[in-house]
C-alpha positions, 0 to 999 in steps of 0.5 A: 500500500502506498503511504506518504509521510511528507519531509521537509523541504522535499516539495517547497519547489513546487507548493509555496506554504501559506502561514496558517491554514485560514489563509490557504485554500488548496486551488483545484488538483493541488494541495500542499504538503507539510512535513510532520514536523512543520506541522507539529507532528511526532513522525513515528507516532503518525506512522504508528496511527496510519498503522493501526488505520491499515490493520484495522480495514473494513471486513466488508466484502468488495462486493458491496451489493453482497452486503446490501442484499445477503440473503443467500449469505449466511455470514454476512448476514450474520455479520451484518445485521443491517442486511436483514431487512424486507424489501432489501432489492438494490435499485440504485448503481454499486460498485466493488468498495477499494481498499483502506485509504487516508489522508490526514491535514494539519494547518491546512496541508497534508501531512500523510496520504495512504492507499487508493484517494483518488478512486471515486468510492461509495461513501454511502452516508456521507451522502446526508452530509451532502443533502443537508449542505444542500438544504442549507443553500436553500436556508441561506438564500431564503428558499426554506424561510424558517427551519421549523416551517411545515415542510408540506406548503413547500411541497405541491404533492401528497408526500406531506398530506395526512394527519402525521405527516403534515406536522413534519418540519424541515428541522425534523427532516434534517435531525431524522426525528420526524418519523415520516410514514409512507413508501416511497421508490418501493421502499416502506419507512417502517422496513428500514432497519426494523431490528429482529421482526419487522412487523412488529416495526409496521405495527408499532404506534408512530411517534410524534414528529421530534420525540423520538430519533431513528436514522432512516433512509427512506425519510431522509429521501424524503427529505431528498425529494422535498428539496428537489420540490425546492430547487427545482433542479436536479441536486446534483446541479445545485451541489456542482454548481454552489458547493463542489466547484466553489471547493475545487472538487474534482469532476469525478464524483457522482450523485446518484439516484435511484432506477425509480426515483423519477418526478415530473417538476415543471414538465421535466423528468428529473431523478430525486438523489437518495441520501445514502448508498443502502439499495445503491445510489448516493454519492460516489466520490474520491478522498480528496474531494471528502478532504475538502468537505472536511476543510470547507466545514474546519474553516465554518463554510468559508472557501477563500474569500467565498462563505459557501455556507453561512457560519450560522447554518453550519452553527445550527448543524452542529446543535445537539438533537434532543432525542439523540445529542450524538447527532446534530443536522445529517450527517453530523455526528457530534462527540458530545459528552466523548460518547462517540470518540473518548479519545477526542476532544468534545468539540471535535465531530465527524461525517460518517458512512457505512463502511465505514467511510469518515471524514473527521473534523477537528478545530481544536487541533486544526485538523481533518482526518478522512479515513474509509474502509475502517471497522467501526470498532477501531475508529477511535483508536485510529483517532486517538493515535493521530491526535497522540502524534501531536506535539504540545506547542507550550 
């Protein structure tokens, strides 16, 4: 596996290095490098968490689709209990999942890069982060006037009808708290991560919108449709146009809906995106453009002389949810109390996939971290170790 720790001076010819990390933002297709030492680093140390990173890879099988739909696989199902699930028919694109990979930076540069990064991965449900980022768009510019608004005046369809579901607010959409019933692309609310009986999840009393927290996929398509009912444009387009570009993402990650999710909107066929890569679909990207979502929300939404997204937006995304204070707006995942990463500090938060695929961020330390293709398990081990590869400045 390819492994790069920077040394001094070995690329000052080629990147001129900016004095702190505010002060640079990386142009399309380059980003500057930084020695461990330059960046305050302990060099053994940091080898010693890429290490730990590379032992402790995913034991999904490349085939994703297999984990996706294991019914005739006895040991991922075992392994996996997310994979036993009704209605579990992949109906958006897959494709084999690389390697681990990684790339750490501090102070703005990167200081270490190993395995595949450039390789346009699943990222599955760093997808949401994507979406929420895209609801934001609409919040900044006024297209969503007030978070807490009904969701159903902004939509002309019957997605938002009915005596639960017309009580559901955009800030419920984006904390996954609103419990939206219904089916939408063949896919039942109430057949997503049901647990051991299914039906007991079909049968059981739906909560009030806000009271109570489940990660759902299909209410988060919910929430996809209803933005594109916003836009009306594909997200896609909104995202390249508003956020990928302005970050000088590459033009190799793509946003996938599924074979099904068609609407008409002003007499156009136009797909609506889904938020993760559960049936298939979701985002398709590369590390380093992971890399730059990471440093985007390091800097508070600001890229250059551009505010991407506005600091109050990125504010409320970071706001603990009531029902679950691990999790802010999707796909924040907050450390709150060091529940989630006892090895960080509690400001620190981080984007997740399954997979898993993480991209952490942490302004304490001036530092983001994309690492995919990590067992869970070993997330806040990898963490703590790079963080331990910090030197004290005192």
């Amino acid at each position: 596996m390819k492994i790069r720790v920077f040394m001094a001076g070995l690329f000052l010819l080629a990147f001129i290095i900016p004095a702190s990390a505010q002060d640079y933002f990386p142009p399309r297709g380059e980003w500057a490098t930084i020695s461990p030492a330059d960046a305050g680093m302990d060099e053994a140390k940091l080898q010693d968490a890429i290490a730990f990173s590379i032992a402790g890879e995913s034991k999904l099988p490349p085939e994703l689709a297999e984990y996706v739909d294991a019914r005739d696989l006895p040991l991922v199902r075992a392994m996996f209990p997310f994979t036993r699930e009704p209605f579990d028919e992949v109906i958006g694109p897959m494709q084999p999942r690389a390697g681990l990979s990684g790339i750490i930076i501090r102070k703005g540069k990167v200081v270490a890069e190993w395995g595949d990064t450039a390789r346009a991965d699943m990222t599955n449900s760093i997808t949401k982060t994507f979406l929420s980022s895209v609801a934001g768009l609409a919040w900044d510019q006024g297209l969503i006037r007030n978070v807490n608004d009904l969701v159903a005046p902004y939509v002309p369809t019957d997605h938002f009808d009915g005596e639960h579901n017309s009580k559901i607010t955009w800030d419920h959409l984006l904390r996954q708290t609103s419990w939206w019933r219904g089916t939408l692309w063949g896919k039942p609310d109430w057949a997503d991560r049901p647990g051991e009986n299914s039906w007991s999840e079909f049968a059981r009393e739906t909560p009030e919108p806000g009271s109570a927290w489940k990660y759902n996929d299909v209410r988060v398509n919910a929430l996809a449709l209803a933005l594109l009912h916003v836009w009306r444009q594909p997200l896609p387009e909104v995202l390249r146009e508003q956020f990928m570009d302005p970050i000088g993402a590459s033009n190799t990650w793509r946003w996938h809906g599924y074979d099904n999710s068609w609407t008409m909107i002003d007499g156009q066929d136009m797909q609506s995106v889904s938020g993760g890569g559960h049936w298939g679909g979701g985002m398709f990207i590369s590390a380093w453009d992971l890399a730059r979502l990471g440093y985007l929300a390091l800097n508070k939404g600001r890229w250059g002389d551009r505010q991407i997204l506005s600091e109050d937006w990125i504010g409320m995304a970071r706001t603990p949810t009531g029902p679950n204070p691990g999790y802010g707006y999707m796909n924040y995942f907050l450390n709150t109390g060091q529940k989630a990463l006892p090895s960080a500090p509690e400001s620190g938060y981080y984007f997740a996939g399954a997979g898993a695929n993480i991209v952490y961020v942490d302004e304490e330390n001036d530092l983001v971290v994309v690492v995919r293709w990590i067992t869970n398990r070993e997330l806040d081990g990898f963490i703590g170790r790079v963080l331990a590869a910090i030197e004290s400045e005192s």
